[in-house]
N, C-alpha and C positions, 0 to 999 in steps of 0.2 A: 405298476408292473402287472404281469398279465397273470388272472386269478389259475391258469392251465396251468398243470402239472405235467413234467416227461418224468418218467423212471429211470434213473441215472443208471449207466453203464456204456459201454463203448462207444454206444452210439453218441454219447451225449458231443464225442470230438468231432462229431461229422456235419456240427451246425455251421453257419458261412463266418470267417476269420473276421467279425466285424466288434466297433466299439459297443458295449453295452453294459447293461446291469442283471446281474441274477442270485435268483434265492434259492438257499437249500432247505431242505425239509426232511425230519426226520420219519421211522415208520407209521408216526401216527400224525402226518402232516402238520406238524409244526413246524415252525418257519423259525432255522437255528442260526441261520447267518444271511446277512447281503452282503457281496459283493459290485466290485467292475473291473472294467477290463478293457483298454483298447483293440484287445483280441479275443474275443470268447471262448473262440477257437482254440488257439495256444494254452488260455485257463484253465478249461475243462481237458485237455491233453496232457497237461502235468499235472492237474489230481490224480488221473487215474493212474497214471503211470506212476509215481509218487505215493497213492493213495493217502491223497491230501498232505503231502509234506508230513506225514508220519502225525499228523494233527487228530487227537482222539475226540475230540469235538465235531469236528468237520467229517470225522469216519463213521457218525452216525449218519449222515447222508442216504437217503434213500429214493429223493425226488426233487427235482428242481424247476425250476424256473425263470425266464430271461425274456431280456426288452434290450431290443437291440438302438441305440440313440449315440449322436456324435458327444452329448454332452454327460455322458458315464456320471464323472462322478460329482455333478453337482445334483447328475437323477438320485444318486446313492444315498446323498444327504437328506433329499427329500423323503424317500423311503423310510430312513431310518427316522425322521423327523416325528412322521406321520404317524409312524409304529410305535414309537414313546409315548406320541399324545395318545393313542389307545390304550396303551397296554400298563403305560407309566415305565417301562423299559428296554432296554432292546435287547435283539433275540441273545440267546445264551453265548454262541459263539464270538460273537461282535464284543461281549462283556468279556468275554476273558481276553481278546485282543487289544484291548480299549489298556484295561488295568495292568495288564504286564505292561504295554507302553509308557501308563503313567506313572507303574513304578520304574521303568529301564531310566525314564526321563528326569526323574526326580532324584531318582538315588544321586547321592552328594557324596565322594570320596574324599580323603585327607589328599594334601597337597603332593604328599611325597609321592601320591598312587595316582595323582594328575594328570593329563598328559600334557608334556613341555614340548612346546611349538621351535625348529630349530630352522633354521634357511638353508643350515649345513652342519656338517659335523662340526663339533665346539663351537658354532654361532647362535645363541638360545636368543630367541625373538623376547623373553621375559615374560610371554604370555605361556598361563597355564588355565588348562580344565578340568572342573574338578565334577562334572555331569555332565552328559548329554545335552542339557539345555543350555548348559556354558558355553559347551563345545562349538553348538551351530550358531553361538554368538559369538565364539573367537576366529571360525568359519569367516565370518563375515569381514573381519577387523585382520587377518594378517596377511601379509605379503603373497603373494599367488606363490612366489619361490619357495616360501615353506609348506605351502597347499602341496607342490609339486615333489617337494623332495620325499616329506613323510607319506605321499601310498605311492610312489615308484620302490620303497621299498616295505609295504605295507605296513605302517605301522601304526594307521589308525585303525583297520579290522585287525591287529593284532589286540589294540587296546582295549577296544570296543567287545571282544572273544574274551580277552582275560579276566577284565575289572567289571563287565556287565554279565555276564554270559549270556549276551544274548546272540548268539550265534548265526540265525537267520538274517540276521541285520549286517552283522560282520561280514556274512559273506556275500551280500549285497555289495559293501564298499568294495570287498577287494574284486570285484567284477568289474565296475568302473574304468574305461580305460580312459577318459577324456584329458584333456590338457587345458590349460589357460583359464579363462574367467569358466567355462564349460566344465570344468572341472571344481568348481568352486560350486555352480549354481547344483549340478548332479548330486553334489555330496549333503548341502543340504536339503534338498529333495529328498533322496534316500532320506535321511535322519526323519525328516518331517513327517515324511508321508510314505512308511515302510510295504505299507501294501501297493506302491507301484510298480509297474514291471519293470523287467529290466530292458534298456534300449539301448543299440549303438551308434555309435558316429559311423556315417558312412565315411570309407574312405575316400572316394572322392569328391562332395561339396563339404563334407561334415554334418548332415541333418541329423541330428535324432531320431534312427528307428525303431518301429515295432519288429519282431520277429515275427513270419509267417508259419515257420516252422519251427522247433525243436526236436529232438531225443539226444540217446546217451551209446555212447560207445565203450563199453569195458575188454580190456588190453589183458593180454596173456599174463598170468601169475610171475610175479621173481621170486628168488627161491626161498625168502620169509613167508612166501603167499599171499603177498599181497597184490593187486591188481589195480594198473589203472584206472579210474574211471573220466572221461570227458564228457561236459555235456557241451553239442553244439547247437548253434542258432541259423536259421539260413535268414537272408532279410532282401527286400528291395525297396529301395532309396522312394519315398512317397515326391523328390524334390526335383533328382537327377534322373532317376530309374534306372540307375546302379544296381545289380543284385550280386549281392557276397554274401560271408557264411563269418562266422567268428567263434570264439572259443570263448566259452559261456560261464562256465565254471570245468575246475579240477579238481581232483579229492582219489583218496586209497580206499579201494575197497578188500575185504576177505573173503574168502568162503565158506 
């Protein structure tokens, strides 16, 4: 990756929407995290917007760095590869998202606090999860119908929210709209590999896209005060060159 430094701030969303790899660096250029991205563009758009997903690791950001390549994140691995055999570790940021994953992944709940796989109401498949790493192995082994039924009405980011807290991840799944085996592969993705974007099915062939664009819409207060928020995506089809827009996430904001 390239030894240049930019100084992070608005400008940094005005680089071209392409796949690549980049490093952040804090005031005294250190180098606190690597990243990728099939859009760089879109990445760097919702740190700042976001400022960094509320991440007090990644808010020390002061300078960054980026290498734009089709092969993201096998470049990401290498980076990070290269940077252990230096250093003996990786940057500080990388280490706290590495160890919450390996603890989200490892935690092992009691059976009763499982999640029980069902194809339908009163029909239990008999499989239960009792981790995250159960879970994308009971992912693999049960019917697509029980795949389908539990996040049409969310109840694996519900599980996933409650019994892990891990939150960012939950709200990964219930973003998810896919169907059928697409809906199977998406979920373990998500699980596996949390730092991916989010992508949708085009509605007309079905490709998997990136978002060109995002932002967020907040809706007039009701009378608790609380307010809508939407975030939407605009996209064009990389297969058909369909371009549509989708509903990204939802969530209540205050004042």
């Amino acid at each position: 990756m390239t030894t240049k430094l930019y100084l992070w701030g608005e400008k940094a969303k005005t680089i071209p929407p392409k796949p690549g790899v980049y490093g952040l660096y804090n005031e005294v250029y250190e180098l606190i995290y690597v990243g990728e991205s099939p859009n760089l563009q879109q990445t760097f758009a919702e740190y700042l917007e976001t400022n960094f997903a509320q991440d007090p690791c990644k808010q020390a950001t002061r300078y960054y760095n980026r290498e734009f390549t089709l092969k993201h994140q096998k470049r990401k691995k290498e980076i990070l590869e290269e940077y252990k055999k230096k250093y003996g570790t990786h940057p500080k940021c990388n280490i706290i998202i590495i160890e919450e994953q390996k603890m989200q992944t490892e935690k092992t709940v009691p059976p009763d606090k499982g999640f029980h796989f069902y194809t339908e109401i009163a029909k239990p498949t008999g499989k239960v999860a009792t981790s995250l790493k159960d879970f994308t192995t009971k992912l693999k082994e049960i019917p697509i119908t029980s795949i389908e039924f539990h996040q049409k009405r969310g109840d694996f980011a519900k599980w996933v929210r409650n019994i892990f807290e891990a939150t960012t991840l939950a709200d990964a799944i219930e973003k998810i709209k896919a169907t059928g085996e697409d809906l199977r592969k998406q979920l373990i993705e998500t699980i596996t590999q949390p730092e991916k974007p989010i992508l949708a099915n085009c509605p007309k062939c079905g490709t998997l896209t990136v978002p060109t664009k995002t932002w967020t819409i907040i809706g007039k207060p009701v009378k608790t005060g609380v307010k809508p928020k939407l975030t939407l995506g605009s996209f064009k089809c990389p297969n058909c060159g369909k371009a549509f827009r989708q509903t990204l996430a939802k969530e209540q904001v205050r004042d």
